[in-house]
N, C-alpha and C positions, 0 to 999 in steps of 0.2 A: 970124510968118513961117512959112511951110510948111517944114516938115521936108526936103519934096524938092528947095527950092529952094537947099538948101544942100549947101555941097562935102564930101565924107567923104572921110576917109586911110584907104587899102587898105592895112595890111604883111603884106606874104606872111611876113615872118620872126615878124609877130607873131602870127601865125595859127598858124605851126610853134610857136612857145612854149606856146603854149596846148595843142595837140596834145598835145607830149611830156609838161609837166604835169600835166596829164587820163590818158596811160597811165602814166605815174610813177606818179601817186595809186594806179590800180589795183591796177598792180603792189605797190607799197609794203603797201597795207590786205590784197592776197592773201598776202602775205609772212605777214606777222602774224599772218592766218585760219590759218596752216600753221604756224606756232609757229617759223619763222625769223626769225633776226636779221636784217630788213631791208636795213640796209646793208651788212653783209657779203657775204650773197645779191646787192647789186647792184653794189657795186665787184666781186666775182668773175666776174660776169659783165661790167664793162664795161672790164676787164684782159682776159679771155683771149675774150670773144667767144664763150663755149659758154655756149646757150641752157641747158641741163641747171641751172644756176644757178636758173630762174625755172620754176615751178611750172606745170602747162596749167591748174588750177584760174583759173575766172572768166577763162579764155582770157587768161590773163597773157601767158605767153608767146608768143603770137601777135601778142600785142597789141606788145611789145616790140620785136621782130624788125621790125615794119614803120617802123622807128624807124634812122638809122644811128649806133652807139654815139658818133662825134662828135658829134653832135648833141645828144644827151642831157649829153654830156660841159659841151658850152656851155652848155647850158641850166642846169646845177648849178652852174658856176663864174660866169657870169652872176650868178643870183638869190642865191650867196652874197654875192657883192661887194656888190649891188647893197644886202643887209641887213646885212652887218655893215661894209663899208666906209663906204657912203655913208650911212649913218644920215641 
């Protein structure tokens, strides 16, 4: 059967998931490149919302910001449940 003659699922939300965990990554491995403690550096910044937390190295912070910190928020509570609850 040809490829195009089949139906495909569009998720706009899982296309944002994907997004925020591609700049997570980033951010996270520039964390590290910078001798910060990763998750400290991103709970501080996703409590008070000052970018100053994330580094402009490898455009981290840029890259963050285009991002709204609930978003990210669900995105981490999400992919934990999803690993440690539903095994």
């Amino acid at each position: 059967m040809n490829q195009f003659d089949e139906t495909m699922k569009f998720s706009v939300d899982d296309m944002k998931t994907e997004n925020v965990k591609d700049i997570m990554a980033v951010v996270y491995r520039t964390l590290e490149e910078r001798g910060y403690n990763p998750i400290n550096q991103i709970v501080g910044y996703l409590q008070s919302g000052d970018p100053a937390y994330i580094p402009r190295h490898n455009e981290a912070r840029n890259r963050i910001r285009h991002i709204d910190r609930d978003e990210i928020m669900e995105v981490l509570v999400r992919s934990y449940i999803e690993k440690e609850i539903h095994e």
